[in-house]
C-alpha positions in Angstrom: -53.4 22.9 -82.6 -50.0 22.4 -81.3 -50.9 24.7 -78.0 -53.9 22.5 -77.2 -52.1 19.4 -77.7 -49.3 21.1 -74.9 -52.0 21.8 -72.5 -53.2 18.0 -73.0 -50.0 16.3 -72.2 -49.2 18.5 -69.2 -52.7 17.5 -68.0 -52.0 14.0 -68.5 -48.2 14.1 -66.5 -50.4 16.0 -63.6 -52.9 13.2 -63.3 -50.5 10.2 -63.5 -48.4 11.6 -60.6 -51.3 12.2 -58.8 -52.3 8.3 -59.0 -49.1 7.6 -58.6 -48.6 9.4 -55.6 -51.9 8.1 -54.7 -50.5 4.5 -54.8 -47.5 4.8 -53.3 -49.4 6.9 -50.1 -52.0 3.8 -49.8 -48.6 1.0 -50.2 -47.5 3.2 -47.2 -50.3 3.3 -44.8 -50.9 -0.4 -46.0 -47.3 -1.3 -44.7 -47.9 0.5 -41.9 -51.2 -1.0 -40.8 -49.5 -4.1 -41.1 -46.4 -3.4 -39.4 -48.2 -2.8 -36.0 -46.7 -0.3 -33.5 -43.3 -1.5 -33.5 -42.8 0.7 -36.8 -44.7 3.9 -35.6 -42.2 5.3 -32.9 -45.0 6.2 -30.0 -44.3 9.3 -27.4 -44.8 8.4 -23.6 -48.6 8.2 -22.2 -48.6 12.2 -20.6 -48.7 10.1 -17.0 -45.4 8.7 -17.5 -44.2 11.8 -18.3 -45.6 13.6 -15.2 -43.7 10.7 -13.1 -40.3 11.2 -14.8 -40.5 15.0 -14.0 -42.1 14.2 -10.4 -38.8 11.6 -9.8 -36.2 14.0 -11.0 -37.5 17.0 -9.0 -38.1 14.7 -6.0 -36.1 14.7 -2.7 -34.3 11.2 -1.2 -36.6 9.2 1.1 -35.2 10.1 4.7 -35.9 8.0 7.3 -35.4 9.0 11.4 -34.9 5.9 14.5 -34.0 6.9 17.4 -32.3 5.0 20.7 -30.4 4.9 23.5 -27.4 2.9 21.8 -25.4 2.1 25.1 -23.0 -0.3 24.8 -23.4 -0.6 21.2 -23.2 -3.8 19.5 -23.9 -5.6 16.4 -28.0 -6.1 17.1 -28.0 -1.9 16.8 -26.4 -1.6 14.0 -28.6 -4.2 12.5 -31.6 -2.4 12.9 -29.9 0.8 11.4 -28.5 -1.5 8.4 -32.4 -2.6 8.3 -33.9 1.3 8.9 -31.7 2.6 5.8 -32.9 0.0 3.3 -36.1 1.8 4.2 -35.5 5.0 3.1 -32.1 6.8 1.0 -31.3 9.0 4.0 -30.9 7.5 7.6 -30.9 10.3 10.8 -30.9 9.2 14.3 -31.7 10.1 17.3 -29.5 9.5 20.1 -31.3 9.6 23.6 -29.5 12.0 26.2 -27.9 10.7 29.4 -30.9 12.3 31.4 -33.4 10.5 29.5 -31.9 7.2 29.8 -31.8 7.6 33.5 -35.6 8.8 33.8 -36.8 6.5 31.8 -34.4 3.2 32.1 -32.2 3.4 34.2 -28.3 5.1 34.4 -26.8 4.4 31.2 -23.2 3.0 30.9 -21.5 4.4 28.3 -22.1 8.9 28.4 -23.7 10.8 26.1 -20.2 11.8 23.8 -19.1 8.8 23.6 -22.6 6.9 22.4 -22.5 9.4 19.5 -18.9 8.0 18.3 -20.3 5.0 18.2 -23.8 6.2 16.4 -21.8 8.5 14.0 -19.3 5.4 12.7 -21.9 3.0 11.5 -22.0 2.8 7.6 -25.6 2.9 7.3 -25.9 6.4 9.1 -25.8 9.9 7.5 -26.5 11.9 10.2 -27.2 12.1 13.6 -29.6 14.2 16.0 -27.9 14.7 19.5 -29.6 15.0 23.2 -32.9 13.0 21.6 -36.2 12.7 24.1 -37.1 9.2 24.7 -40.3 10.0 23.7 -42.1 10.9 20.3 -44.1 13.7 21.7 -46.4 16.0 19.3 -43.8 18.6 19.2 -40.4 16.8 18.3 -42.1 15.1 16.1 -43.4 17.9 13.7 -39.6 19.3 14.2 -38.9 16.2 12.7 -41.4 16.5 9.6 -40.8 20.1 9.4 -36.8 20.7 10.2 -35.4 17.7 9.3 -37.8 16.6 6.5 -38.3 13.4 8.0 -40.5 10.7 6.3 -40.8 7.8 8.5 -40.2 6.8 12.1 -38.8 3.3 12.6 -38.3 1.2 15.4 -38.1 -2.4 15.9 -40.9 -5.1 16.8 -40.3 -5.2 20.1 -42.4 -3.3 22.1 -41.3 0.4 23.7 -43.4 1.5 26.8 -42.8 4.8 28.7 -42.7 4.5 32.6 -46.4 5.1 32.3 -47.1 2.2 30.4 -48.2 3.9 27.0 -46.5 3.7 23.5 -43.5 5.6 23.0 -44.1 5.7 19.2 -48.1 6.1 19.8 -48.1 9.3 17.8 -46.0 8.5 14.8 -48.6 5.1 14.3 -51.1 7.2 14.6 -50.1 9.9 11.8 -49.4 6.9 9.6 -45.3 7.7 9.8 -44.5 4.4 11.2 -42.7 1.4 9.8 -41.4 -1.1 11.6 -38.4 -3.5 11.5 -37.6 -7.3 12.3 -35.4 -7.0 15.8 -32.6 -8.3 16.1 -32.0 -11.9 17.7 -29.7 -12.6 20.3 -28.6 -9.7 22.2 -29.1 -6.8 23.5 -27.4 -3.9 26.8 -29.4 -5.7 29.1 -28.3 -9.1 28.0 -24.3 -7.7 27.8 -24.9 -6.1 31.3 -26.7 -9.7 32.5 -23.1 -11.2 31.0 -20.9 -8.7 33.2 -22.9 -9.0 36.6 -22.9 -12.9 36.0 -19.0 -12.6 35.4 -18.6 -10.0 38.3 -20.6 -12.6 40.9 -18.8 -15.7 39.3 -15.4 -13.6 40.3 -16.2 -12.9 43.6 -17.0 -16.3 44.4 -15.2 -19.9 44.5 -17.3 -20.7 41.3 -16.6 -24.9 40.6 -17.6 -23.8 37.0 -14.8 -22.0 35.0 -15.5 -21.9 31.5 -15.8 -18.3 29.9 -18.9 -16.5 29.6 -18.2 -17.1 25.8 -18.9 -20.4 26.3 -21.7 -20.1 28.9 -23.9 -17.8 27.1 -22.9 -17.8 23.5 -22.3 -21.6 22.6 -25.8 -22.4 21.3 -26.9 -24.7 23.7 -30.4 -23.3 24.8 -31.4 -20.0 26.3 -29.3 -19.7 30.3 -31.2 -18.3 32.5 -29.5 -17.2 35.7 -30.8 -15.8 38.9 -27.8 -15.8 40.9 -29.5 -16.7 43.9 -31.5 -13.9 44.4 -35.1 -15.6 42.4 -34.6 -12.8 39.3 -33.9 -14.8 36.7 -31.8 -12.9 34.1 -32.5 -14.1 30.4 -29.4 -13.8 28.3 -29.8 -14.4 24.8 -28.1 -16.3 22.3 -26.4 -15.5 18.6 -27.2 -18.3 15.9 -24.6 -17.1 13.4 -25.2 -17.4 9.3 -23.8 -16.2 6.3 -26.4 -13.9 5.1 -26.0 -11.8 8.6 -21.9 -11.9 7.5 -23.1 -10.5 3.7 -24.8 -8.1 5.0 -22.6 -6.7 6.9 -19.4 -7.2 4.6 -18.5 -4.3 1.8 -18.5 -6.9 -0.7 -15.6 -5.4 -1.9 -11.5 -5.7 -1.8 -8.6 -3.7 -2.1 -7.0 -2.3 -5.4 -4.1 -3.9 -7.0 -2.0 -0.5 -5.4 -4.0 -0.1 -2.5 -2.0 0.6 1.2 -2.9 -1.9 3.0 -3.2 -1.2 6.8 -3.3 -4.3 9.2 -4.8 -3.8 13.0 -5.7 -6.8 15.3 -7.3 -7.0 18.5 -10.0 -8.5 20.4 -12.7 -5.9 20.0 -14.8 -7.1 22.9 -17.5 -5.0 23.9 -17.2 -2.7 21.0 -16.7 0.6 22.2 -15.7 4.3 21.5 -12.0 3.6 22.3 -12.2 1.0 19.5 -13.9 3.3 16.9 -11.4 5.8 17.0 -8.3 4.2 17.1 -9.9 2.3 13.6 -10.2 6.0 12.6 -6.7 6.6 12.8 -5.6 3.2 11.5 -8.0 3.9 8.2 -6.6 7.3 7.7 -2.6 5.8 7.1 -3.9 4.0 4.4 -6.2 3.0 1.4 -7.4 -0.3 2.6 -8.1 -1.3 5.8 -7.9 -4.8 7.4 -8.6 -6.1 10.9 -7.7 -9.0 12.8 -10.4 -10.0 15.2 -8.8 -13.0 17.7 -10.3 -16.3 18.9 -12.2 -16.6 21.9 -9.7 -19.2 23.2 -6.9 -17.0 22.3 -8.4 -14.1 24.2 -9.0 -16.8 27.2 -5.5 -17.6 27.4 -4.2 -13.8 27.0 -6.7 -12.2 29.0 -8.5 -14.8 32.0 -11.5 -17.2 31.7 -14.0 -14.4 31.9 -13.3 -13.4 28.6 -14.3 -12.9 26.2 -17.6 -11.2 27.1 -19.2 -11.6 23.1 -18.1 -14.2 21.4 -15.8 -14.0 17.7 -18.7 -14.0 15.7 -20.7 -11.2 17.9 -17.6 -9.3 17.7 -17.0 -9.8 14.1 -20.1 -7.7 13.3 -19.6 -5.1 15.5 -16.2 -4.4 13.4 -17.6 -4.9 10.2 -20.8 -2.3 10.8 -17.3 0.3 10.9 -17.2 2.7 8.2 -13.2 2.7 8.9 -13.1 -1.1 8.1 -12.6 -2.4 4.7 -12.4 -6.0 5.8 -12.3 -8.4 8.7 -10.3 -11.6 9.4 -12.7 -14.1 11.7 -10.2 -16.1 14.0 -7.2 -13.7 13.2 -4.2 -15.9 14.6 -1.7 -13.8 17.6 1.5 -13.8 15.6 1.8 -11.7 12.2 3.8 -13.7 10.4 5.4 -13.3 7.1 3.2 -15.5 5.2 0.2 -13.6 6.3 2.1 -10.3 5.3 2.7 -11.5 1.7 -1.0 -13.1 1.2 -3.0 -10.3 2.3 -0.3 -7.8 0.8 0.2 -5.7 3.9 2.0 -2.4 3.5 1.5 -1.7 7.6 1.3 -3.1 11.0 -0.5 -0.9 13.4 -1.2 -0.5 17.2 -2.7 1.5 19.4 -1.1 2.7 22.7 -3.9 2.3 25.2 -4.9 -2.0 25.0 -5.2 -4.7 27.5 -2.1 -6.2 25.9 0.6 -4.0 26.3 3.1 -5.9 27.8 3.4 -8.0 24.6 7.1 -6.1 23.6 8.3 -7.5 26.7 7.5 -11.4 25.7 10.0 -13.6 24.2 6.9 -14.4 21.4 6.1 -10.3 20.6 3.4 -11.4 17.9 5.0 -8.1 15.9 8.4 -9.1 15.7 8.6 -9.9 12.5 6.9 -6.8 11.2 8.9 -4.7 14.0 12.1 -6.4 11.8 10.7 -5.8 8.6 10.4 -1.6 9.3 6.6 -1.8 8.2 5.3 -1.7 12.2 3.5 2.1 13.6 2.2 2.3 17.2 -0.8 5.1 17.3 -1.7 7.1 19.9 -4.7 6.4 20.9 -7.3 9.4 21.3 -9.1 8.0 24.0 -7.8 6.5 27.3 -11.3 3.6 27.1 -10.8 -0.2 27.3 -13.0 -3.4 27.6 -12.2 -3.5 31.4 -13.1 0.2 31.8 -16.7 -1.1 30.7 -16.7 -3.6 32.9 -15.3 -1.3 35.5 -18.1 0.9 34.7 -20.5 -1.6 35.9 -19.0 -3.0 38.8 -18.8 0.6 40.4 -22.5 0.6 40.0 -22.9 -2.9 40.3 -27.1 -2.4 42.3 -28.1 0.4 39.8 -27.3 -1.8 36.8 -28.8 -5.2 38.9 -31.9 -3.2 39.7 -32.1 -1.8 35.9 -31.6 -5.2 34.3 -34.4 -6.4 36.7 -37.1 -3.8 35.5 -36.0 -4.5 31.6 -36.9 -8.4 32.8 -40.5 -8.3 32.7 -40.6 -6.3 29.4 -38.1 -9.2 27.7 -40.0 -12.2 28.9 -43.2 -10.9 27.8 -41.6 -9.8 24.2 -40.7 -13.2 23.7 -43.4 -15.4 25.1 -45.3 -13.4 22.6 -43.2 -13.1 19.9 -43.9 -14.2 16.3 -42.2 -14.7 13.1 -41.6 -11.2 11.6 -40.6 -10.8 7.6 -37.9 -8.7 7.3 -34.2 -8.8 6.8 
């Protein structure tokens, strides 16, 4: 009696926690319905997962242009600002003298010294020396193959070989290509067109003598000149804004201990000379600041002529430096005190080959004061190159570059009596 009523309760406890169980399982699932899929944490769809591993494994984007990059100035180094936003690596090519002179004509500034220029844009990680002009089969399966290249960019404009075919044929037609918006405004043969324009307007009793600043890079329609001999020359001009300026800029200042390093100059026709003397200036310090003058202060210092680009031209040029932290636009000739203290300068430095060198011997040295205040360095420059050795440069070959800038001609005016509006940056 008492063992069967045992085995009775413990069949009764077994069978309410069973329905409780039972309840508290279907309050769950009810809950659960209910709550939607916020409250059941869900694993990633297996594609998602696939990318993830794809994206971690995968290697950076790297993107090749190519060009002959003499004279260098701010309209290059926008299309390799533009040619790295397309990619996370940027490698270029940099044509060889020999090329240049088959296929455009002698180039002005050599081989060594076009590759200091190519090497200290900021939007360039590495650089392929002695390039060929043109894409052929071969280089460009060393490009795919050696130098893991992606893409081949160049700008809208139009590149013909001597021949009259596409330089960039084969890369369009392995679907390789991509293209960027060209820069307005400038380019060599417009600089060169600027320098044969001032080496006629010097050799002759010109009635006009404003500076080619003001001639060519005032805004007031596109000049062309012929000189007298029927070939008109087309020479370009720079509408300024601030987005070019942003773009350009680091976007970023100096720490509250940084060493401040101070350089000013006139930077005209940006060149190798330039580059490397920036080098050494940026190496003295944590922070480094140049002065770029006004045109009418390098008018008055240096002869009508000058300067060749005008402050906001050159302004670009400096800021496309990797050496240059920041630029002052209309830096004045005198560092004074004031100027000192507000931009917190720590040194005053310049280099030993300039067009100015004489300024120790003026009553109004513009480095006197900080000369007195022990905070002034004068650099050795590493390379013996100036604005007037470019221009020398092109008056010792004054018919090659004419003749040069007259082939280029027909190419330019048909580019932009057939340009249209092209998106890009």
């Amino acid at each position: 009696m008492e063992a069967g009523s045992g085995s009775s309760a413990c069949s009764a406890r077994t069978l309410a926690a069973c329905v409780i169980g039972g309840i508290v399982l279907g309050a769950s699932v009810l809950a659960l319905h209910h709550a939607g899929s916020a409250a059941i944490p869900s694993l990633p769809p297996l594609d998602a997962v696939r990318r993830r591993l794809r994206r971690r494994r995968h290697r950076p984007v790297r993107v090749y242009m190519d060009g002959c990059f003499d004279m260098m100035h701010y309209g290059h180094c926008n299309a390799l600002r533009q040619a790295r936003a397309l990619g996370d690596e940027l490698i270029v090519g940099v044509i060889s003298d020999d090329e240049i002179k088959a296929n455009k004509g002698p180039p002005v500034t050599p081989l060594h010294e076009r590759m200091i220029m190519v090497r200290a844009v900021k939007w360039v990680d590495d650089i392929i020396p002695d390039a060929p002009y043109a894409i052929t089969e071969e280089f460009m399966n060393k490009l795919f193959t050696e130098y893991n290249i992606d893409y081949i960019i160049h700008g809208d404009d139009p590149c013909l070989l001597p021949d009259g075919t596409d330089a960039y044929a084969l890369a369009k037609k392995a679907g390789r290509y991509k293209q960027i918006k060209r820069t307005e405004g400038v380019s060599t043969t417009d600089i060169v067109g600027r320098m044969l324009l001032c080496v006629r307007e010097r050799s002759s009793d010109a009635h006009n003598h404003s500076s080619l600043q003001r001639q060519f890079s005032s805004g007031h329609g596109q000049k062309v000149d012929d000189g007298g001999s029927g070939s008109g020359t087309r020479v370009s001009h720079f509408l300024p804004t601030s987005r070019r300026i942003v773009q350009f800029s680091n976007s970023r200042g100096p720490g509250p201990d940084s060493r401040i390093v101070y350089i000013d100059g006139a930077f005209d026709l940006f060149h190798a000379g330039h580059v490397e003397i920036l080098r050494l200036a940026r190496e003295l310090g944590d922070f480094l600041l140049v002065g770029i003058h006004t045109d009418q202060t390098i008018s008055s210092t240096r002869g009508r002529h000058r300067p060749i680009m005008n402050l906001h031209e050159r302004s670009l040029s400096v800021l496309a430096c990797r050496y240059v932290d920041e630029v002052i636009i209309g830096a004045p000739w005198d560092v004074s005190k004031d100027m000192i203290t507000t931009f917190n300068i720590s040194l005053v430095v310049h280099g030993t080959i300039a067009e100015n060198m004489d300024y120790a011997k003026d009553d109004s040295n513009p480095y006197a004061i900080p000369m007195a205040m022990g905070i002034y360095h004068r650099l050795e420059s590493p390379l013996d190159i100036t604005t007037s050795t470019i221009i020398r440069r092109i008056v010792a070959n004054h018919e090659a570059y004419q003749k040069r800038n007259e082939k280029k001609e027909a190419s330019e005016k048909k580019y932009y009596e057939g340009k249209s509006f092209v998106n890009g940056e």
